[in-house]
VOGU-3710 file (C-alpha; in Angstrom, 3 decimals, decimal comma):
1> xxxxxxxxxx> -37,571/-16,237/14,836  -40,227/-15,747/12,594  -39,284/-16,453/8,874  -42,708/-16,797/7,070  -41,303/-14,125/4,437  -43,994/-11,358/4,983  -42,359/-8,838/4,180  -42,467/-7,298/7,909  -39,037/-6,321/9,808  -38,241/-8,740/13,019
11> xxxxxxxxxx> -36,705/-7,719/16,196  -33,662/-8,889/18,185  -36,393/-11,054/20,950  -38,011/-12,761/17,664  -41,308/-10,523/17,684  -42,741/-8,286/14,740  -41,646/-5,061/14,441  -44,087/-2,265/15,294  -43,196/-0,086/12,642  -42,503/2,608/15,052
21> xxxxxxxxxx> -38,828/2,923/13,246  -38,265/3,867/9,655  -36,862/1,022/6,926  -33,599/0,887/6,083  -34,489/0,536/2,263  -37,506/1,281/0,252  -37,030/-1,219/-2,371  -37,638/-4,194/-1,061  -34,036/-5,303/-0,425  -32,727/-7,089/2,759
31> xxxxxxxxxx> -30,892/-4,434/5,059  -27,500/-5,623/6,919  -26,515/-3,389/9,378  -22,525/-4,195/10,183  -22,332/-2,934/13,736  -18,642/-2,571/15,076  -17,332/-1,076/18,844  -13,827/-1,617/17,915  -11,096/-1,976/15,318  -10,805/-5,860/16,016
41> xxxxxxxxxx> -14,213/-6,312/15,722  -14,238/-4,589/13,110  -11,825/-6,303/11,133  -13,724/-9,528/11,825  -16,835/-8,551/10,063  -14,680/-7,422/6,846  -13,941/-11,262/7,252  -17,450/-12,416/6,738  -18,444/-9,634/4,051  -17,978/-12,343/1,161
51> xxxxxxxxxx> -20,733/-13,914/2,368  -23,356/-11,137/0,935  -20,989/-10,627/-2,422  -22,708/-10,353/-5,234  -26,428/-10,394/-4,416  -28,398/-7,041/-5,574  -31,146/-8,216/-2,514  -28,820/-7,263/0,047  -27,482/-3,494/1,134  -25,040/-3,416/3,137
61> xxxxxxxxxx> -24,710/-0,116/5,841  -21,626/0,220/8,842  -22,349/1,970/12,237  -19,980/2,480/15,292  -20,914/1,391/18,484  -20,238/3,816/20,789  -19,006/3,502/24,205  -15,636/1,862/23,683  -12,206/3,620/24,171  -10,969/2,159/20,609
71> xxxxxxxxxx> -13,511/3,479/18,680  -11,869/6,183/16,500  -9,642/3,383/14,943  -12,991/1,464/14,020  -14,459/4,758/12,204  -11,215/5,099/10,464  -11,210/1,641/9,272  -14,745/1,845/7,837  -13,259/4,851/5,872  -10,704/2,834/4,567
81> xxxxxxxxxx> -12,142/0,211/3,182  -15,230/3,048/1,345  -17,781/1,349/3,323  -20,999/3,326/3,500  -21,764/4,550/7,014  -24,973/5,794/9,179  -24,801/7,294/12,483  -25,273/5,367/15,711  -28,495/7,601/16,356  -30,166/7,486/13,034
91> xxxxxxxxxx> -28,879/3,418/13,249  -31,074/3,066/16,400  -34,092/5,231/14,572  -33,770/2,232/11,514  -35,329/-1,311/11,949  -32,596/-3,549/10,056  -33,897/-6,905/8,730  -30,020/-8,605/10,401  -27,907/-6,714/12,256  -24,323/-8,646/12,278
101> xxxxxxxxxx> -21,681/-7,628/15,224  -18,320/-9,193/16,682  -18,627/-7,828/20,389  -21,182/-8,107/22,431  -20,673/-5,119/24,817  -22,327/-1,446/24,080  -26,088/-0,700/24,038  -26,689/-2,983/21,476  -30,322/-3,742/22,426  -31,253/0,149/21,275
111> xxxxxxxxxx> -30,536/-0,848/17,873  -33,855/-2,476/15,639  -33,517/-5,939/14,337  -32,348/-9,807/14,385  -28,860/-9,315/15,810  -25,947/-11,893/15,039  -22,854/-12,086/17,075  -19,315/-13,362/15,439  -16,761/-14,028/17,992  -13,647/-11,409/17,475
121> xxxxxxxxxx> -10,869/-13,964/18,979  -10,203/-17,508/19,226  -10,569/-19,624/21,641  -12,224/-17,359/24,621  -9,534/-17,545/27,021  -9,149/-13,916/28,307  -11,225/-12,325/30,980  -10,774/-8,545/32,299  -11,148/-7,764/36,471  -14,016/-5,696/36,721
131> xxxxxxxxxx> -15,794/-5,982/33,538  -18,564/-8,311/33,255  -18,798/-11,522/35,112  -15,927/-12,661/37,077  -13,440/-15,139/35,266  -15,965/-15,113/32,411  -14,789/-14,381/28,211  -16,834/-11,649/27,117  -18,242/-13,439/24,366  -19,331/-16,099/26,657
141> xxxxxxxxxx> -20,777/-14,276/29,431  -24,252/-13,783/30,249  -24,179/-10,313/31,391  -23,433/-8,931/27,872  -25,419/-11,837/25,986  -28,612/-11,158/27,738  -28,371/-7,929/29,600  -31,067/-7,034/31,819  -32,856/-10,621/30,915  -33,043/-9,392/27,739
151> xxxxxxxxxx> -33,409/-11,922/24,680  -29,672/-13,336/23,712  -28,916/-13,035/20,268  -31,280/-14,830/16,991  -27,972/-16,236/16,313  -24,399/-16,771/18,052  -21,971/-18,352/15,632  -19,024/-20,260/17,645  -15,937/-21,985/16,182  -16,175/-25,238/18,245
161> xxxxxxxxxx> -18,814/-27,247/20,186  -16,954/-27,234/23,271  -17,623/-23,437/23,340  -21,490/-23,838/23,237  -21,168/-26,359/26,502  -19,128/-23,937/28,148  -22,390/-21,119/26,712  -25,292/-23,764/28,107  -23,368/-23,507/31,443  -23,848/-19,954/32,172
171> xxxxxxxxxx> -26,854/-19,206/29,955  -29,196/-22,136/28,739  -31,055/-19,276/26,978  -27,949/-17,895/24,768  -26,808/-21,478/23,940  -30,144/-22,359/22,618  -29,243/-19,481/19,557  -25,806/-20,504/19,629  -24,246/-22,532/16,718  -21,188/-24,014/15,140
181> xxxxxxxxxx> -20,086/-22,310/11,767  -16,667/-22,401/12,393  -14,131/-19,334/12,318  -14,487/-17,067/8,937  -10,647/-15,546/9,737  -8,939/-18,954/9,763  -10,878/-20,230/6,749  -8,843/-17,263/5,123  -5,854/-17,988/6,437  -5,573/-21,872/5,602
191> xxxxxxxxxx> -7,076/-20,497/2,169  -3,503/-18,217/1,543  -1,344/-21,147/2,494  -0,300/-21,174/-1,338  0,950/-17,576/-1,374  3,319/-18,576/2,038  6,100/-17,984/-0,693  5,154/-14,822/-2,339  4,428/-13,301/1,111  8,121/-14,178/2,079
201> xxxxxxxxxx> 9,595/-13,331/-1,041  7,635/-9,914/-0,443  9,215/-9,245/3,105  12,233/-10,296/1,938  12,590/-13,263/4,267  14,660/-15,624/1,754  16,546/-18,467/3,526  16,059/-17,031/6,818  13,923/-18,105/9,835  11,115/-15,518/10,461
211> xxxxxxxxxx> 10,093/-15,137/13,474  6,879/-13,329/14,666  5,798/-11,797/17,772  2,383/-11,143/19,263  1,498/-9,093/21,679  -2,234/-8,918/23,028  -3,443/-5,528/24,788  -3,567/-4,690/28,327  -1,703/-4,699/31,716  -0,751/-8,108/31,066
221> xxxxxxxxxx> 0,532/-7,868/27,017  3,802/-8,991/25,984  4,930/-5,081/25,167  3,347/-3,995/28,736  5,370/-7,337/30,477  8,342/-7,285/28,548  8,887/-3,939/26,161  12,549/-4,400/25,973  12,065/-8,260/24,080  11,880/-7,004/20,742
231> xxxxxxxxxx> 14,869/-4,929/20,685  17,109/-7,629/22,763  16,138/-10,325/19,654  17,008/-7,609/17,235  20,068/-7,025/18,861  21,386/-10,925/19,209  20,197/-12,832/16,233  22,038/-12,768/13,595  20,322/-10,538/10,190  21,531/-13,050/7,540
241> xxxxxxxxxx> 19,949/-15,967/9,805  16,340/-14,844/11,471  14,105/-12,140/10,094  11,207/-10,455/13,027  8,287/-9,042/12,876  5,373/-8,076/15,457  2,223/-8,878/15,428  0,357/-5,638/18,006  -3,561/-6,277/18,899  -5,413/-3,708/17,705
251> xxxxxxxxxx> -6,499/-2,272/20,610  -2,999/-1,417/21,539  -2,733/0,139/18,320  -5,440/2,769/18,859  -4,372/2,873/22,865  -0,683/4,145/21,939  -0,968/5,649/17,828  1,261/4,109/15,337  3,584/7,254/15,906  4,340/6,557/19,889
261> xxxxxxxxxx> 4,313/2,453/18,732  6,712/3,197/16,364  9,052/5,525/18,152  9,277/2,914/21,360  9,890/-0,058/19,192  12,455/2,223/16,702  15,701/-0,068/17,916  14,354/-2,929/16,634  12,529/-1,649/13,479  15,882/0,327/12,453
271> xxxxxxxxxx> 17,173/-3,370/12,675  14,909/-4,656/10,106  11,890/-5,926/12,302  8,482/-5,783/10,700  5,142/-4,316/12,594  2,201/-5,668/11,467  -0,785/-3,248/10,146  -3,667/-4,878/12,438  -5,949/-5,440/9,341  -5,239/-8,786/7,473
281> xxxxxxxxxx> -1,588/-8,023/7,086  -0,739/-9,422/10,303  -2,812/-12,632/9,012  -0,125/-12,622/5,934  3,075/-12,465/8,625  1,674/-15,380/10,145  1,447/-17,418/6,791  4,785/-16,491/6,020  5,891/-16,884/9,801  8,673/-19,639/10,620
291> xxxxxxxxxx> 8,027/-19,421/14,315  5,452/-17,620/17,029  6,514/-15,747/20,449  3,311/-15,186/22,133  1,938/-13,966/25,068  -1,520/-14,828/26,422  -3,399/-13,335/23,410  -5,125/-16,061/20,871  -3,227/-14,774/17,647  -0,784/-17,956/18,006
301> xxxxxxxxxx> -4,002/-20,359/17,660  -4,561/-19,526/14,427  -0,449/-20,025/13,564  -0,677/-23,212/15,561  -4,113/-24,805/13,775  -2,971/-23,393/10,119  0,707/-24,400/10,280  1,618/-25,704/13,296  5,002/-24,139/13,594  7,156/-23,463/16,577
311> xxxxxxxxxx> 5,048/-21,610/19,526  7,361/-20,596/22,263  5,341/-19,164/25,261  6,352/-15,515/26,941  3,502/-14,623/29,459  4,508/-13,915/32,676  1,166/-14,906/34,050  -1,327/-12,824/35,611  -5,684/-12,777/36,112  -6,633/-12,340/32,621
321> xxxxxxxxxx> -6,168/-15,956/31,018  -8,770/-18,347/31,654  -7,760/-21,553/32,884  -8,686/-24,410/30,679  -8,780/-22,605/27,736  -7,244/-23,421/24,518  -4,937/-20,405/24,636  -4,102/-21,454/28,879  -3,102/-25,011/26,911  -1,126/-24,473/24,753
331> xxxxxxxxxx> 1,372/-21,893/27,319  1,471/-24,747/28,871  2,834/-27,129/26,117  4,879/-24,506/24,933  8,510/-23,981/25,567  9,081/-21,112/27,359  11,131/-18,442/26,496  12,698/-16,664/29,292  15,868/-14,643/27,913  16,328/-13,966/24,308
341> xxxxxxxxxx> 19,684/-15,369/24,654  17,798/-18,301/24,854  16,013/-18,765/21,436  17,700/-21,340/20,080  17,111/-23,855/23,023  13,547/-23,263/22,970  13,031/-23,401/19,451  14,993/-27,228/19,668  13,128/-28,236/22,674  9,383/-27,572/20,654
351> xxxxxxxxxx> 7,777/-30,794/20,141  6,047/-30,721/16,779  2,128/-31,379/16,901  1,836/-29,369/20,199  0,200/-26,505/18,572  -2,301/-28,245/16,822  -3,057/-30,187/19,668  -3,985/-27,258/21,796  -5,856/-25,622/18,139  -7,932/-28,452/18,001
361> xxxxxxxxxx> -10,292/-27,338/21,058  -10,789/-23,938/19,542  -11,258/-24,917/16,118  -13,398/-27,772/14,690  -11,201/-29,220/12,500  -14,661/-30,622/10,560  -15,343/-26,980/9,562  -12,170/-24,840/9,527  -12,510/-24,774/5,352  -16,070/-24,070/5,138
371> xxxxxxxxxx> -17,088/-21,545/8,211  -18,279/-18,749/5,332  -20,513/-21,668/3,584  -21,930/-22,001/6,946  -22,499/-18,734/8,360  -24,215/-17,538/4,694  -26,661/-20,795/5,210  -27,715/-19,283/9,081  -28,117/-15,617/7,714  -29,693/-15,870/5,228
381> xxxxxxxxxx> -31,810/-18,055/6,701  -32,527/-15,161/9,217  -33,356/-13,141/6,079  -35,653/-15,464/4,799  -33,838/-15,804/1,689  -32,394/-18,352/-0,568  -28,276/-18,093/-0,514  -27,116/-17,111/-3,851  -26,589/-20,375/-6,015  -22,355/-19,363/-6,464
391> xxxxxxxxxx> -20,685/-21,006/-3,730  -19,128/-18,217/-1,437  -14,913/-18,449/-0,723  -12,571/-16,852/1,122  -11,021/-13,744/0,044  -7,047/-13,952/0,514  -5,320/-12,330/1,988  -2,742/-9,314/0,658  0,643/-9,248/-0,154  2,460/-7,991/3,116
401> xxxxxxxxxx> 4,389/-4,664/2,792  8,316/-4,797/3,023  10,285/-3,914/6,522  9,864/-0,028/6,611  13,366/0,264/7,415  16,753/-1,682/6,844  19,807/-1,703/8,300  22,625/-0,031/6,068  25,768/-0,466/8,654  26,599/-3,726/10,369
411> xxxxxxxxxx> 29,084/-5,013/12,862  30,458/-8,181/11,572  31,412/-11,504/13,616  34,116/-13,394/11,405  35,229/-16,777/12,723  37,610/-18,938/10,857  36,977/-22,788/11,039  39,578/-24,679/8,799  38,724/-23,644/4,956  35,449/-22,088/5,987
421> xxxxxxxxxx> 35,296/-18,434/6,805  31,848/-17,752/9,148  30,389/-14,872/9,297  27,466/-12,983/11,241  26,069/-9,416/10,732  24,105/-7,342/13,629  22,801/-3,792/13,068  25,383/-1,773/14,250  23,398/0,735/15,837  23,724/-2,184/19,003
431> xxxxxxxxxx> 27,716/-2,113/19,097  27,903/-5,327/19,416  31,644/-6,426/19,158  32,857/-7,039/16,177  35,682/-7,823/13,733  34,881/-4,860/11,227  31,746/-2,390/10,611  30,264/-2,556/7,051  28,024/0,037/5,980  26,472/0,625/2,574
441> xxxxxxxxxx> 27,594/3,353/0,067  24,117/5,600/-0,744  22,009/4,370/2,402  24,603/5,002/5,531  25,346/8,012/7,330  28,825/9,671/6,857  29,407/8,484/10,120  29,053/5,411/9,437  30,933/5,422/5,863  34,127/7,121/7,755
451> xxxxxxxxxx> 33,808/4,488/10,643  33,659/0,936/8,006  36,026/-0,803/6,901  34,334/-2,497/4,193  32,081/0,076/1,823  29,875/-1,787/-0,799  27,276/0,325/-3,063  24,800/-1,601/-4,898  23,629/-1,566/-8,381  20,993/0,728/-9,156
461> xxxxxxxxxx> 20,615/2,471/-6,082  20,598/5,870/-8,038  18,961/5,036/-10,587  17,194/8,104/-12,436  14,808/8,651/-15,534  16,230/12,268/-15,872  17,512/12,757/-19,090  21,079/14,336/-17,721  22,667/12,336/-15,286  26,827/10,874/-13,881
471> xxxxxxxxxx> 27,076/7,402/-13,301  30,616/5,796/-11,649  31,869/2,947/-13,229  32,910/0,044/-10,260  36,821/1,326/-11,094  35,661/4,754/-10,443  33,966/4,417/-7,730  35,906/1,740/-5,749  39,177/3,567/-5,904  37,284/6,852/-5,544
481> xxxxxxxxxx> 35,652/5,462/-2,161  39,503/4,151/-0,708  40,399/7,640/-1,206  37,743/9,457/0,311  37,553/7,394/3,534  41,148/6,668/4,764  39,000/3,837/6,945  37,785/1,854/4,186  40,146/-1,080/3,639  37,529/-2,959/0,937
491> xxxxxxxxxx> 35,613/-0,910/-1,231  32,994/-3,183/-3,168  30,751/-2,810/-5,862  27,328/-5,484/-5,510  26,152/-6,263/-9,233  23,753/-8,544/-8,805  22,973/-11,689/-5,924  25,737/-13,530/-7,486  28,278/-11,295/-9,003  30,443/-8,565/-6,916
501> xxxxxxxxxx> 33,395/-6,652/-7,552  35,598/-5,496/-4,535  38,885/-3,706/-4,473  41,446/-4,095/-1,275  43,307/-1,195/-0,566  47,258/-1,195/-2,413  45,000/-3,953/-4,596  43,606/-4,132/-7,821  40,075/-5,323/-8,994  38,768/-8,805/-7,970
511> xxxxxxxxxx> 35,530/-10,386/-9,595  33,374/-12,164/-6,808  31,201/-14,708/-8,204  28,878/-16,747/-5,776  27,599/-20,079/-5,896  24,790/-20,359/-3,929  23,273/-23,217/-2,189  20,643/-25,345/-3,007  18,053/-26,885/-1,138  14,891/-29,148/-2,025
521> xxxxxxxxxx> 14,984/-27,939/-5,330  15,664/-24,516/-4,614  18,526/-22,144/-4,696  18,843/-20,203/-1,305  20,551/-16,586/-2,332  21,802/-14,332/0,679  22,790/-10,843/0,679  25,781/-10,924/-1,056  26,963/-7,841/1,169  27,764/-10,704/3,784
531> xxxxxxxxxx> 29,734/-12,639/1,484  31,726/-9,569/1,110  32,739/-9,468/4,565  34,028/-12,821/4,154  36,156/-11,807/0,995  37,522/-8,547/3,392  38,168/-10,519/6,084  40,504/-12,652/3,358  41,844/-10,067/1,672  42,910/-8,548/5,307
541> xxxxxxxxxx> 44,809/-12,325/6,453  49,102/-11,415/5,901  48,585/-13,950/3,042  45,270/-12,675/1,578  46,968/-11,084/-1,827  45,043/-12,570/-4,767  46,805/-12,904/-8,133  45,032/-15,582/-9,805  42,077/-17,458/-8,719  41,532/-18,533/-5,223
551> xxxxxxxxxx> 38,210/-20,083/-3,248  36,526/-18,533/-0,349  33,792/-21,258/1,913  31,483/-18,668/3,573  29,156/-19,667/5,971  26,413/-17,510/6,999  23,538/-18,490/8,315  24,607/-22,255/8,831  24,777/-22,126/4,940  27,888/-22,698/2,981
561> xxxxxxxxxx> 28,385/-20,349/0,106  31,885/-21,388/-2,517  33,149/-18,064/-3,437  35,345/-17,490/-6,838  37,801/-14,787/-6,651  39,552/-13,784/-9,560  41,235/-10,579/-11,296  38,204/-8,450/-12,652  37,530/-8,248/-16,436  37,819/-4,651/-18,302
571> xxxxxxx> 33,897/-5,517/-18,789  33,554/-5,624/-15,219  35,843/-2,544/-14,211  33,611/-0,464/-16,460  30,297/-1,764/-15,395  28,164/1,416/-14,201  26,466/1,319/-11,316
//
């Protein structure tokens, strides 16, 4: 391309524009035209949008590609985020001095200017049956890169050098524009490693093992495959031991609507699981992730190169992963996981350093912290322009947003092993077998309430800032809950992660203090509703009458937790809640 600085606009084949289409500005800045066909690729360009931040010489403009059935998501996103937008016609009337896109599909050649493609993936390892060339990544394949024998891109960024020898084999011509930056999205990612804590302590994950699902889009997707997994996992592992959440591919998102997503996955998100928005927040679960289900999609490469965590493989196989490929790799290092009973094997039969192993031909690990340095050196060298002199970083990436829904009953396991009293909780909306049903005063149904055994309200939970209000005290409302629900046998009052106050039916009050565990230099609370269970299931045993002080060992999670019983203060029968 021509870079002599003349002031004239340049096309995508390297020529000088005729001037037969009107300039995007008038005052001499540098027009970037942000050209998206879909959500994902969307989302990738946000990605690379630090790399203009901050220069005056640069305006910045967002057009939707049309032709693609996932576009409406894409316009909605550029809403979002208060981008400003220009039609696709009046975008193809416009000569653009770079025009920056992460797919290379659509009539892109219509549109006026040096055109840049970012890949909108990792790795390259899915192909679709009768779109484009046979067995061939889109991003790779000649028949979108240089359609009709037009001229490839000025510019095609990749993330490793392997991917520009696979480029040279089908198209000498592309590969000769092609590059290694690196990949902008995992330069964000390893740059939010120091928030992994916040983002957990923001879901709410505490001691427990999260684990994440991903599901690609299409025939062959892990919800298409195997819809019922999510709800099975939900339904078996234990709440006070593993935390979910799913990871959806955007394309699926706009395909089905959040409302349909959200009504077919509703078992498993009434148990607590997390879905994923599809922009950056599903970047944050995987920070904060303790282990990766994946199918054939390329979302467990970037776990496996930032973290290298647990990757247990679920694809059933199928036409649409590329063999060879980094993502076709590592499902085949991976453990698989067949049932959900069987979690637990295949998380102890992952060999550490397999994920990375199979990361390592997607990303170069030379350039995974400094793709954005990169990529602002090649564009604005297509601008002809000096890079601003502040070095350009990685924006990180949010906070993620609680679970949208908790559980508020639960059907609880109770096993006694010498001194220690073990207990697991499932959402009881499963009816999984249990030894009692606890459900939670202010947040359960009625039927619920009149089915428990074990009703605990926690502090706070009615909380109001109008000036007349009627607050129980825990006496009041413990014996007033035995006596509304001829069920209940423990009525318990949470007062904060380490203090409780529970009263046994024919019993008086009993303070519950809880020593938690710690661990590395940290203390590891759990929901002290469990513990509760633990001090029920006591106060149910022939001998469980407390007079003075006794000790309670409860175990949940494969954590031990010394519980102090003892007769309850005055103070403490007339806390408020």
């Amino acid at each position: 391309m021509d870079t002599s600085g003349d002031g004239r606009r340049a096309t995508g084949d390297g020529r000088r524009a005729t001037g037969d289409g009107r300039r995007a500005t008038g005052d001499g800045r540098r027009a970037v035209l942000f050209a998206a066909r879909s959500a994902i690729a969307l989302y990738r360009l946000l990605d690379v949008l630090p790399v203009f931040a901050g220069d005056e010489r640069v305006s910045r403009v967002f057009t939707l590609v049309p032709g693609s059935d996932f576009g409406v998501d894409a316009l909605a996103a550029i809403e979002r985020v208060g981008a400003h937008t220009v039609p696709w016609d009046e975008a193809c009337r416009t000569s653009y001095d770079l025009i920056v896109t992460a797919s290379p599909k659509g009539a892109l050649h219509l549109l006026r200017g040096p055109r840049v493609l970012l890949p909108h993936g990792a790795g390259f390892g899915k192909t679709f049956h009768g779109e484009g060339s046979a067995g061939e990544a889109s991003g790779l394949d000649p028949e979108y890169l240089v359609p009709d024998g037009g001229p490839p891109p000025a510019l095609h960024a990749l993330a490793h050098p392997s991917q520009i020898d696979r480029l040279a084999a089908l198209s000498p011509q592309a590969a000769a524009r092609a590059t290694v930056v690196g990949d902008p999205t995992l330069e964000r990612i390893l740059a939010s490693l120091p928030l992994r804590d916040s983002f957990r302590a923001a879901l709410g994950t505490g001691g427990r093992r999260l684990v994440v699902l991903t599901s690609t889009w299409g025939e062959e997707s892990l919800l298409q495959r195997r819809a019922t997994l999510p709800g099975e996992l939900a339904a078996r592992l234990p709440q006070d031991a593993y935390q979910l959440a799913l990871i959806v591919h955007p394309n699926q998102w706009s395909r089905t609507g959040e409302f349909d997503l959200s009504e077919q996955l509703a078992p498993a998100l009434d148990a607590g699981m997390i879905l994923a928005r599809p922009h950056e927040e599903w970047a944050s679960i995987l920070v904060a992730a303790d282990a990766v289900i994946t199918d054939h999609g390329s979302t467990a490469l970037y776990y496996a190169a930032a973290l290298d965590g647990p990757v247990l493989a679920a694809y059933d196989g199928g036409h649409e992963l590329i063999p060879g490929s980094p993502m076709a790799e590592l499902l085949t290092q991976a453990p698989r996981l067949d049932r959900s009973g069987d979690l637990e094997e295949a998380l102890g039969s992952y060999r550490a350093g397999t994920g990375r192993a199979a990361a390592t031909s997607a990303f170069t690990a030379a350039k995974q912290d400094s793709a954005l340095g990169r990529l602002r050196h090649e564009l604005y060298r297509l601008l002809d322009l000096a890079p601003p002199a502040v070095p350009v970083a990685a924006r990180l990436l949010p906070i993620p947003a609680p679970p949208s829904r908790t559980p508020s009953a639960f059907a609880v396991r109770v096993r006694l092993d010498g001194d220690e009293t073990h207990i697991e909780r499932f959402p009881s909306h499963f009816e999984a077998p249990a030894h009692h049903l606890a459900a939670e005063y202010g947040a359960a149904g009625e039927g619920q309430l009149q089915s428990a055994a074990l009703l605990y309200r926690r502090t706070g939970r009615t909380a109001t800032a109008a000036p007349y209000s009627v607050a129980w005290t825990v006496a009041g409302w413990t014996s007033h809950a035995l006596d509304s629900y001829p069920g209940c046998r423990t009525a318990a009052a949470v007062l904060s992660p380490t203090h409780c106050v529970v009263r046994g039916r024919g019993s008086s009050l009993l303070s519950v203090r809880i020593e938690p565990p710690r661990e590395n230099g940290r203390i590891v609370h759990s929901d002290p509703a469990a513990v509760l269970s633990a001090v029920h299931a006591r106060l149910a045993a022939p001998d469980g009458q407390v007079t003075s002080v006794a000790l309670v060992n409860c175990v949940i999670g494969d954590r031990r937790y010394a519980v102090r019983l003892s007769p309850a203060t005055a103070e403490e029968a007339g806390r408020v809640l």
